[in-house]
C-alpha positions as CSV (number, residue, x, y, z in Angstrom):
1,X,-51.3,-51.1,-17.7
2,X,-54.5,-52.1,-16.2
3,X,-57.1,-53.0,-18.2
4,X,-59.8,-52.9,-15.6
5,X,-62.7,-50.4,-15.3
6,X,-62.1,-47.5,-12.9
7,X,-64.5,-48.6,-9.7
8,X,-67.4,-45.7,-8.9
9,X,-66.4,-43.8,-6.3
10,X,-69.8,-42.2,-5.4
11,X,-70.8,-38.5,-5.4
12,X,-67.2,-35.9,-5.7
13,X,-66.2,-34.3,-3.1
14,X,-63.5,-31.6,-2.4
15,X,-60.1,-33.3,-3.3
16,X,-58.4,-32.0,-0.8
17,X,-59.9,-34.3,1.5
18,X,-59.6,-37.1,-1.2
19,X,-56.4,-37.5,-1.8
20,X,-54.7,-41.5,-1.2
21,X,-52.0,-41.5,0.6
22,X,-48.9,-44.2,-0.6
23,X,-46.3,-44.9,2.1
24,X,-42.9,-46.1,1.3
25,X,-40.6,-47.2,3.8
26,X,-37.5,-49.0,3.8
27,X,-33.8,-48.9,3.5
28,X,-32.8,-46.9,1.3
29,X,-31.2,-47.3,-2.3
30,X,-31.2,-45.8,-5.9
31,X,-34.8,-45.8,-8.2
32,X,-37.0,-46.3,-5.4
33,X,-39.0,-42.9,-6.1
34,X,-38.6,-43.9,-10.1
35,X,-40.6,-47.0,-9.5
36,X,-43.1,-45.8,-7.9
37,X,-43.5,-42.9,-9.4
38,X,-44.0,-44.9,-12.7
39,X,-46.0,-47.2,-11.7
40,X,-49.0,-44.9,-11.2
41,X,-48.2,-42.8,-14.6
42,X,-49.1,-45.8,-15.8
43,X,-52.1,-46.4,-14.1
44,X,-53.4,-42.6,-14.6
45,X,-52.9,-41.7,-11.2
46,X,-51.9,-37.8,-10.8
47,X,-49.5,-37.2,-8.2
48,X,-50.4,-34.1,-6.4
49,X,-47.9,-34.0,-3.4
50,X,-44.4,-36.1,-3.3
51,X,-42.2,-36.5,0.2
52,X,-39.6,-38.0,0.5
53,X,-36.9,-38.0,3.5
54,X,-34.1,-40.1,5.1
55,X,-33.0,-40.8,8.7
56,X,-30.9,-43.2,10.0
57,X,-30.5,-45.2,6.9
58,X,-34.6,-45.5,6.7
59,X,-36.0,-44.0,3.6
60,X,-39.3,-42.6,3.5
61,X,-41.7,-41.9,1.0
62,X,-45.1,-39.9,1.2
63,X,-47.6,-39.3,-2.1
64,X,-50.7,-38.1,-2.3
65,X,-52.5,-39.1,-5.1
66,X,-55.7,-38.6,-7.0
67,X,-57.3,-41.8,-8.1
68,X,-60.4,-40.4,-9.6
69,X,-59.2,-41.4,-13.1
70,X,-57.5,-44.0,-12.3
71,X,-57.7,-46.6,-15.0
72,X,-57.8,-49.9,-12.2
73,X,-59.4,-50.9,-9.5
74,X,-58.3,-50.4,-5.8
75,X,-57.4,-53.8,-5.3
76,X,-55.8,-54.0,-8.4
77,X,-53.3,-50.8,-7.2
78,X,-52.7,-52.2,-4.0
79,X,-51.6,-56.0,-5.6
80,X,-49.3,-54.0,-7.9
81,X,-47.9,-51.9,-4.8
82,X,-47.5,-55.1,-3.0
83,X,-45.6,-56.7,-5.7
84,X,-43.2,-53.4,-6.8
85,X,-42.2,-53.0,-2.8
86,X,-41.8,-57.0,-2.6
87,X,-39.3,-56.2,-6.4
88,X,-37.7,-53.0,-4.2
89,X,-37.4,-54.8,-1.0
90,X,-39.3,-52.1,0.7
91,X,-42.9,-52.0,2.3
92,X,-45.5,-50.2,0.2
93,X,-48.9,-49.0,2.5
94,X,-51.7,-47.3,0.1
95,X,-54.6,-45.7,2.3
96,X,-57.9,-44.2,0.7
97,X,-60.0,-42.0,2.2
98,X,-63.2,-43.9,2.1
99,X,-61.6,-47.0,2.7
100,X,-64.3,-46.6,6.2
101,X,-66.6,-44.5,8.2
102,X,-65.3,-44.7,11.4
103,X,-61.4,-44.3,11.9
104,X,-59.3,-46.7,14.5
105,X,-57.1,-45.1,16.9
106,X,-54.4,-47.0,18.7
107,X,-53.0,-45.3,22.0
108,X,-49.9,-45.9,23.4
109,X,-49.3,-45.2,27.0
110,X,-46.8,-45.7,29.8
111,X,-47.7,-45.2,33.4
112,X,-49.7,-41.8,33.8
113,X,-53.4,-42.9,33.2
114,X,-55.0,-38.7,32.8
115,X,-55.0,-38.9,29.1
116,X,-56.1,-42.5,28.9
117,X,-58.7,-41.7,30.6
118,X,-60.0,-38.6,28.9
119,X,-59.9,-40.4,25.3
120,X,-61.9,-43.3,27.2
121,X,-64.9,-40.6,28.6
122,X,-64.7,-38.8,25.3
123,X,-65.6,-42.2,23.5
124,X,-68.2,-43.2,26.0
125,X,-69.8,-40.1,25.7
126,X,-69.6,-40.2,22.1
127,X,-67.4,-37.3,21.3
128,X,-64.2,-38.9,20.0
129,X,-64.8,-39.8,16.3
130,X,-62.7,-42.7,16.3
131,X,-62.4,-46.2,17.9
132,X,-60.3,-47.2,20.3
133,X,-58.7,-50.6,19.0
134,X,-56.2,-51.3,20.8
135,X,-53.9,-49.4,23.9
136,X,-50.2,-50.6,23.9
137,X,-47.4,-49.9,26.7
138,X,-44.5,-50.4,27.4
139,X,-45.4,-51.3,31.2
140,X,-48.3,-53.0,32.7
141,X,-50.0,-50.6,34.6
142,X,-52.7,-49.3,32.5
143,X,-54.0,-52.4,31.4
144,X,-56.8,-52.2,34.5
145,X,-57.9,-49.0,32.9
146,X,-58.2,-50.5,29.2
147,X,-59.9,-53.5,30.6
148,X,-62.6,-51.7,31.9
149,X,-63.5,-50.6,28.9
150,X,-63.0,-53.5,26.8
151,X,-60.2,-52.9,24.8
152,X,-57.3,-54.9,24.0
153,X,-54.0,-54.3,26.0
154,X,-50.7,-55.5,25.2
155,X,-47.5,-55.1,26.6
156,X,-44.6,-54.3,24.8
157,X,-42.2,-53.5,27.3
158,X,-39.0,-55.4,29.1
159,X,-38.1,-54.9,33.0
160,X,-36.8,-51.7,32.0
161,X,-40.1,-50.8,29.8
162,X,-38.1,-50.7,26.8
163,X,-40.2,-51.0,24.0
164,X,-40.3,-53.8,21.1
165,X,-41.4,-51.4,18.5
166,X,-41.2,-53.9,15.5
167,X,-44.2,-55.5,18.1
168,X,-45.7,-52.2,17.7
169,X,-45.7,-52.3,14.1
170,X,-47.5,-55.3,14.1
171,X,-50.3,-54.5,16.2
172,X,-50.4,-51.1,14.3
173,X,-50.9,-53.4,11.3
174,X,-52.9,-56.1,13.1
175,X,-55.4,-53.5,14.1
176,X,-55.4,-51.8,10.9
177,X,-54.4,-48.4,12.3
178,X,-55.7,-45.4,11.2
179,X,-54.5,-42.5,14.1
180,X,-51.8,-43.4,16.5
181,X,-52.1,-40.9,19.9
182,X,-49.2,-40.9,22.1
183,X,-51.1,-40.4,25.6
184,X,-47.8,-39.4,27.8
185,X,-45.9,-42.5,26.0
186,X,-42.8,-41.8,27.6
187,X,-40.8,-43.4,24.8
188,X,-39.1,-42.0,21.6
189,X,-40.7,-43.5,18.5
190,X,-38.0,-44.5,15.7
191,X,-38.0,-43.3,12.4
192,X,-39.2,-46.7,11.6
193,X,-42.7,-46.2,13.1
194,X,-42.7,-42.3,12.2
195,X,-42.1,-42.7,8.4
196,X,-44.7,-45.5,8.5
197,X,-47.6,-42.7,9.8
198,X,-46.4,-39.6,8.9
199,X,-49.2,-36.5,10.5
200,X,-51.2,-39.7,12.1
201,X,-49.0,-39.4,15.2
202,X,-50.0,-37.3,17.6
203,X,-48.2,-36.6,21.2
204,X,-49.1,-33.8,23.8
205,X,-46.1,-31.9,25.8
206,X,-46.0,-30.9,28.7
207,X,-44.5,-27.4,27.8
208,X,-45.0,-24.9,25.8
209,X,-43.3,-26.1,22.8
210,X,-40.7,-25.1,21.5
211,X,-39.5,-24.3,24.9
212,X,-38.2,-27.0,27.1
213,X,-38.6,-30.4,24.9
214,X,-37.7,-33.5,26.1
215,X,-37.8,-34.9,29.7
216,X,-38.9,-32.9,32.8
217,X,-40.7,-30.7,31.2
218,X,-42.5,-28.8,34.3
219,X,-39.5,-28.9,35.9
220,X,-36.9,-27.2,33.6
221,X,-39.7,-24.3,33.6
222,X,-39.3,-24.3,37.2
223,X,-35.7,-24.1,37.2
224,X,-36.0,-21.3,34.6
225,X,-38.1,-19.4,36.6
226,X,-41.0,-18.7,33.7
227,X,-44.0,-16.9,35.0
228,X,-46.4,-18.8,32.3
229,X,-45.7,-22.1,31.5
230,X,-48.6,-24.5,29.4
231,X,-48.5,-27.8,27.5
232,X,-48.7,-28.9,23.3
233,X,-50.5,-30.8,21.4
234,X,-48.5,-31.8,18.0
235,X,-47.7,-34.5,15.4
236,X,-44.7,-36.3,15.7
237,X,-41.2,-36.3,13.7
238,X,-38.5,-37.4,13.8
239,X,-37.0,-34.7,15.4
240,X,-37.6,-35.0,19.1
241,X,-40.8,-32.8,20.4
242,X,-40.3,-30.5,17.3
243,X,-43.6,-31.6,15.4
244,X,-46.2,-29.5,13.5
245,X,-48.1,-27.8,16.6
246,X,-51.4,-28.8,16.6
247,X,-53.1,-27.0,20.0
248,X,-51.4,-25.3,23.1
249,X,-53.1,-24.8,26.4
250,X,-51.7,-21.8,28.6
251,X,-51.7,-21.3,32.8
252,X,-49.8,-19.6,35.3
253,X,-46.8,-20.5,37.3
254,X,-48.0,-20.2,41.0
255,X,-45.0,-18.7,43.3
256,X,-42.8,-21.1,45.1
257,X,-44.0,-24.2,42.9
258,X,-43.0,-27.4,42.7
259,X,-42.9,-29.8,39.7
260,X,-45.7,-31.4,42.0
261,X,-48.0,-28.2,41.7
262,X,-47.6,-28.1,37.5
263,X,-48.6,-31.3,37.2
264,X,-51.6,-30.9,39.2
265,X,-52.6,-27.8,36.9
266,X,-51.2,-29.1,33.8
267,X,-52.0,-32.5,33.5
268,X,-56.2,-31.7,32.8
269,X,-54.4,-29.5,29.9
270,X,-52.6,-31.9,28.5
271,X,-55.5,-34.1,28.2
272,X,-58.1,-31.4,27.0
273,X,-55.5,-30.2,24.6
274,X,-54.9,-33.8,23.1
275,X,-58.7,-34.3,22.5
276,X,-58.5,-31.0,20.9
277,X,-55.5,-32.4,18.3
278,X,-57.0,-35.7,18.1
279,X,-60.9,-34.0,17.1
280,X,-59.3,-31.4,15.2
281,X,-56.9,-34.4,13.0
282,X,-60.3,-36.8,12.7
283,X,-62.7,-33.6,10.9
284,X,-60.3,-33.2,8.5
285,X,-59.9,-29.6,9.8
286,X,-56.1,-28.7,9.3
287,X,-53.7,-29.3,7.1
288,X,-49.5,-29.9,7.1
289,X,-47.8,-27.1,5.2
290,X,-43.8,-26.6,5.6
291,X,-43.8,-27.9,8.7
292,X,-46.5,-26.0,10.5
293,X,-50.6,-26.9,10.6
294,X,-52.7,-24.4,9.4
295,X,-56.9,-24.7,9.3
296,X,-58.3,-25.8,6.6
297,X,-60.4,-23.0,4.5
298,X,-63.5,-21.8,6.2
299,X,-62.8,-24.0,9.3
300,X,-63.3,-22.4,12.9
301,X,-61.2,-23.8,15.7
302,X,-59.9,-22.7,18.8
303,X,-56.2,-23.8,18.5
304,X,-54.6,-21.5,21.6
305,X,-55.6,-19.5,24.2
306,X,-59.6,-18.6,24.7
307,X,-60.6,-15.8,22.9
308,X,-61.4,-13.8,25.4
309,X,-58.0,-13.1,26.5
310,X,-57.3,-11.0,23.8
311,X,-59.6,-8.7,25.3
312,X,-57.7,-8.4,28.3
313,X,-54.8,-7.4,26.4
314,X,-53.5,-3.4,25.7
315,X,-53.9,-2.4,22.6
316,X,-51.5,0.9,23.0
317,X,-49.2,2.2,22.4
318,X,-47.7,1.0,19.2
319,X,-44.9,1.6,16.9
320,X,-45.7,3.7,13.8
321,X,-43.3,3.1,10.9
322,X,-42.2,5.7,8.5
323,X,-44.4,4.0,5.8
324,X,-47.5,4.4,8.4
325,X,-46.8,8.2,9.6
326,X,-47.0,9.1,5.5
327,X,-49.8,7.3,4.9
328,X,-52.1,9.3,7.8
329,X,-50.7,12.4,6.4
């Protein structure tokens, strides 16, 4: 055990919002939750959330802790981390809360510059809450756009703009990521990179979620013939576009249009509702909970359609159960 002094961590504060968050990733194989698990009993760390999954041979760990009473220092926890993942051959990532004021966000893009460009306006006019460290592609073609603004590009793509993701990983580490936004990356992320940043990935979708996921979005809502279509902001799984939804964004399908015409009107959602999720992720103001986000107590948010639109909706007739007739007798 430790025999260190527990460093001050400053005034309390809800601990909710001061959980750390462990990270275990690697292949998996027998006592890996056992070791860790142990490791901070030992240390007088109380577990308060424990998740733990497997895909494609990757195992994945998350805990959230509370290190109030722990009976070490930080570094101390991390060295021992380091050491039990290095004894486990898997790769151990603890994050604190406080650990800094400002939060780094890493952006990965393709080709389509909309969203790019929205986080980079948002910054400049000092409404993001985050820093833009780096933006990573798989193709060259945004790397004018993030050189205008002075942040590091680099390109992780082949001819074919497939990715090198373990290249990701490393500039996700290099940078010391804290938020990775998906700004119409059109890649699928492995459970290698997901696992590592579990609810700190965040993509937007051109559909309404959970209808028409994957590619060609606008246009399998064309060929369905939907009257409303609309674009989603969520955090990423494993599961492809099936992520906790974070914001949606709502318009009508004009008659006779083409996958052209959608893009025209949805691409501005699909940025506004990514600033949305990414402000929404950086206040603390919602929570994961079995799979679907939820606002945090006494947080206000607009996380759909304007409110005003419920005004323009009937509000008769409805159906009166048997329970309800009884009870007006």
């Amino acid at each position: 055990m430790c025999d260190e002094r527990k460093e001050k961590t400053g005034e309390a504060v809800p601990l909710t919002r001061e959980y750390t968050e462990i990270t275990v990733v690697g292949e998996d194989d027998t006592g890996l939750i056992a070791g860790v698990t142990n490791l901070l009993f030992e240390r007088g760390i109380n577990i308060e959330d424990l998740n733990q999954a497997v895909r494609d041979d990757v195992f994945r760990m998350t805990t959230r802790v509370d290190t109030s009473e722990m009976v070490c220092t930080r570094e101390k926890l991390r060295k021992d981390l380091d050491e039990l993942g290095d004894d486990l051959g898997v790769d151990v990532r603890v994050r604190f809360p406080s650990d800094r004021e400002a939060q780094r966000m890493a952006v990965l893009v393709t080709k389509e510059s909309h969203c790019l460009e929205a986080i980079f306006d948002a910054q400049n006019e000092d409404e993001l809450g985050a820093e833009v460290s780096v933006v990573i592609g798989n193709h060259s073609e945004l790397k004018r756009l993030a050189d205008e603004h002075d942040v590091p590009f680099h390109d992780v793509g082949d001819e074919k703009g497939t990715p090198d993701e373990g290249r990701i990983l490393e500039l996700l580490e290099e940078y010391d990521i804290d938020l990775v936004v998906l700004a119409r990356y059109m890649r699928i992320l492995s459970p290698d990179v997901v696992f590592r940043y579990e609810n700190r990935i965040i993509n937007v979708h051109p559909s309404l979620l959970p209808s028409f996921p994957g590619a060609e979005a606008y246009m399998q809502a064309i060929e369905e013939g939907v009257r409303v279509a609309g674009v989603t902001a969520h955090y990423v799984t494993t599961d492809l576009d099936q992520g906790p939804i974070i914001a949606q964004r709502v318009f009508n399908v004009p008659p006779e249009a083409e996958v052209e015409d959608l893009q025209g009107i949805g691409q501005p959602l699909e940025a506004d509702a990514l600033l949305e999720a990414i402000d929404l992720h950086l206040k603390d103001k919602i929570a994961v909970h079995r799979g679907r986000t939820q606002l945090r107590d006494g947080e206000e948010a607009r996380l759909g359609a304007p409110e005003r639109l419920n005004e323009m909706l009937p509000d008769e007739p409805r159906d009166r159960s048997p329970v309800d007739a009884r009870a007006e007798e």
